[in-house]
C-alpha positions in Angstrom: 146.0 -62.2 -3.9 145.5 -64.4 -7.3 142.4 -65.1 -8.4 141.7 -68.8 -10.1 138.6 -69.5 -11.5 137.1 -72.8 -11.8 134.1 -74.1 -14.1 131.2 -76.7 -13.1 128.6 -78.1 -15.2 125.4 -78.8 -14.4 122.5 -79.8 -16.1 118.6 -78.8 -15.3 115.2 -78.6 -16.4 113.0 -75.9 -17.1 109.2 -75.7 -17.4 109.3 -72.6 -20.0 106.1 -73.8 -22.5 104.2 -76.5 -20.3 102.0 -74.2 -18.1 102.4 -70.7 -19.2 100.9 -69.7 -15.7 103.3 -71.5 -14.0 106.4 -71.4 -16.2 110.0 -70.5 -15.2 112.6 -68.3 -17.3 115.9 -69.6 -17.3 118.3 -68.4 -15.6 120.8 -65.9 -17.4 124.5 -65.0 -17.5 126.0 -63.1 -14.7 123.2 -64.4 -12.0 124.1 -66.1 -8.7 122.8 -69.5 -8.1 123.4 -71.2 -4.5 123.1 -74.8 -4.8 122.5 -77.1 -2.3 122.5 -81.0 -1.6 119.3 -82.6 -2.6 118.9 -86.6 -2.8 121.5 -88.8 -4.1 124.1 -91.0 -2.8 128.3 -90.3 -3.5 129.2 -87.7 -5.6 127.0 -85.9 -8.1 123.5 -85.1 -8.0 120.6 -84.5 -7.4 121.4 -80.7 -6.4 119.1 -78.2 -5.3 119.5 -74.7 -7.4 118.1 -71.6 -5.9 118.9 -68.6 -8.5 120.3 -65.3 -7.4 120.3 -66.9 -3.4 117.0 -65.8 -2.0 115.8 -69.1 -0.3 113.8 -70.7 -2.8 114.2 -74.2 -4.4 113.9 -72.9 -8.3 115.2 -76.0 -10.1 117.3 -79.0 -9.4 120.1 -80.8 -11.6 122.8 -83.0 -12.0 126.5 -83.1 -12.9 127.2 -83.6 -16.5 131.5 -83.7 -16.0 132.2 -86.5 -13.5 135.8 -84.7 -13.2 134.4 -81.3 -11.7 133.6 -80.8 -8.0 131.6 -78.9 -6.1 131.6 -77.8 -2.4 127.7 -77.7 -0.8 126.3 -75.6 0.0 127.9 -72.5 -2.2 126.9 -69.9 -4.3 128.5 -69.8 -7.7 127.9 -67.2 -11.1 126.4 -68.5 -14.0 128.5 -67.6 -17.1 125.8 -69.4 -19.3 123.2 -70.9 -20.0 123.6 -73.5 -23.4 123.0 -76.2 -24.6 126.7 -77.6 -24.2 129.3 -78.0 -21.5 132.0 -75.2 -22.2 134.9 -76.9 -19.9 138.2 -75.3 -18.5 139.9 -75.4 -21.6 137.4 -73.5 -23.6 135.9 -76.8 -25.5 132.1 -77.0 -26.1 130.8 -79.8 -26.0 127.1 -80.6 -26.9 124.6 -82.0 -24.6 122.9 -85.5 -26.1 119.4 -85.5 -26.2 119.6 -88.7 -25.1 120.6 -86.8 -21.5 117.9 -84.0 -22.2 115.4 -86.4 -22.1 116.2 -88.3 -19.0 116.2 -85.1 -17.3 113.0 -83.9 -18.5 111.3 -86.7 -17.8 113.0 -87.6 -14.4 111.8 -83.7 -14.2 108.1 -84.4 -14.2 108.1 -88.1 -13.1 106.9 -89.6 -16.6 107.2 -93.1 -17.8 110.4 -95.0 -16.3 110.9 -92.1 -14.1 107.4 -92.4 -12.5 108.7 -94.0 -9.3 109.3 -92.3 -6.2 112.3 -89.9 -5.5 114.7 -91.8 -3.3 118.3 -90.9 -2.8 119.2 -94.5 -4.7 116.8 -93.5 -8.0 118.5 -90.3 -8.1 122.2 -91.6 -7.7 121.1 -94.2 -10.7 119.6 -91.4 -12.7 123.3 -89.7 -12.3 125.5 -92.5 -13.2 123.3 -92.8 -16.3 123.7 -89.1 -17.4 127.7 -89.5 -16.8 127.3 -92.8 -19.0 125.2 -91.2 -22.0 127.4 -87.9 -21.5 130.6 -90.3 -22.3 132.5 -89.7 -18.4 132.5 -93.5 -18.3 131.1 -94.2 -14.8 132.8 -97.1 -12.9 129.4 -98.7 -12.4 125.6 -97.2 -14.0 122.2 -98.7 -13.7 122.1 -101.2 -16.3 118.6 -101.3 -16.9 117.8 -97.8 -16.6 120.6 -97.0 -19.1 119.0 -100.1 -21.2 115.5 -98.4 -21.3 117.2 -94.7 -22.0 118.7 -96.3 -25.3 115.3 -98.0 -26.3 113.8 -94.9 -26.1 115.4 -93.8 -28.8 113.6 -95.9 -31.2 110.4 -93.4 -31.0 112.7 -90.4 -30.5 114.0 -87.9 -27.5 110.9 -85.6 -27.1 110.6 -82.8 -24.6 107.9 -81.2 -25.9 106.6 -78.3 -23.5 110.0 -78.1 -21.5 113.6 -77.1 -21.8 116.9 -78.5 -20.6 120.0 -76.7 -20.9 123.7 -76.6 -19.5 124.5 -74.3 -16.5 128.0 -73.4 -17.0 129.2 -71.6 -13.6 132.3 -70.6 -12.6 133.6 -69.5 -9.1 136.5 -66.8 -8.5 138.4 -68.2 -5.6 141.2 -66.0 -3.5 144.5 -67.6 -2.6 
């Protein structure tokens, strides 16, 4: 039997400094994450992530490649956690801030995120990752991108929290 061994990139938020009481580690190389589908619309995410597969919802994320797939429900390994996408061909490439921040924020429903959780919002908040992340989405909320790019004016803060690149890979037998 061969072995291949595909990569997938996700990103997701972390309450680490927020609430000391209530904070998560992150995940760590060589742990299993199941992930699941959680709202959103197409391909992409919202995904559900639950860490070494004991049926519990630890975080959620999104797709940061719009060229990698997924099959969900499926439990993949983590090969690291960064703060780039290491792809197939052994490129890293460095998440924006820009992408940190919507996630963080989308995270904990603050300012143009603070709006209900509806498969459309998080389909829109995908399409604008891709577009920040530079997979050049056939179509992106406009005005959500608009208001991501304005932030930038005062700066891409995620003070309290963390946002990093899960870079998984799966060992499939043919």
């Amino acid at each position: 039997m061969k072995s291949t061994c595909v990569k997938i990139n996700l990103l997701a938020a972390a309450l680490l400094a927020f609430f000391s009481a209530s904070a998560f580690a992150l995940p760590t190389s060589g742990q299993l994450v199941k992930i699941t589908d959680g709202l959103g619309n197409g391909s992409g995410g919202e995904f559900s992530l639950d860490v070494d597969a004991n049926n519990t919802k630890d975080y959620f994320s999104f797709c940061v490649e719009m060229t990698e797939h997924i099959t969900v429900p499926a439990t993949y390994t983590i090969q690291s956690v960064a703060d780039y996408v290491d792809d197939a061909s052994g490129v890293k490439d460095a998440i924006s801030d820009a992408a940190k921040w919507v996630m963080w924020n989308y995270y904990k429903g603050t300012g143009i995120f603070n709006q209900p959780k509806t498969a459309d919002f998080a389909t829109a908040v995908q399409t604008v990752l891709w577009k920040l992340e530079d997979e050049n989405p056939a179509s992106y909320d406009t005005d959500l991108y608009a208001a991501v790019l304005d932030q930038a004016k005062i700066g891409y803060d995620i003070s309290g929290g963390v946002v990093k690149v899960l870079n998984l890979v799966t060992h499939a037998q043919r």
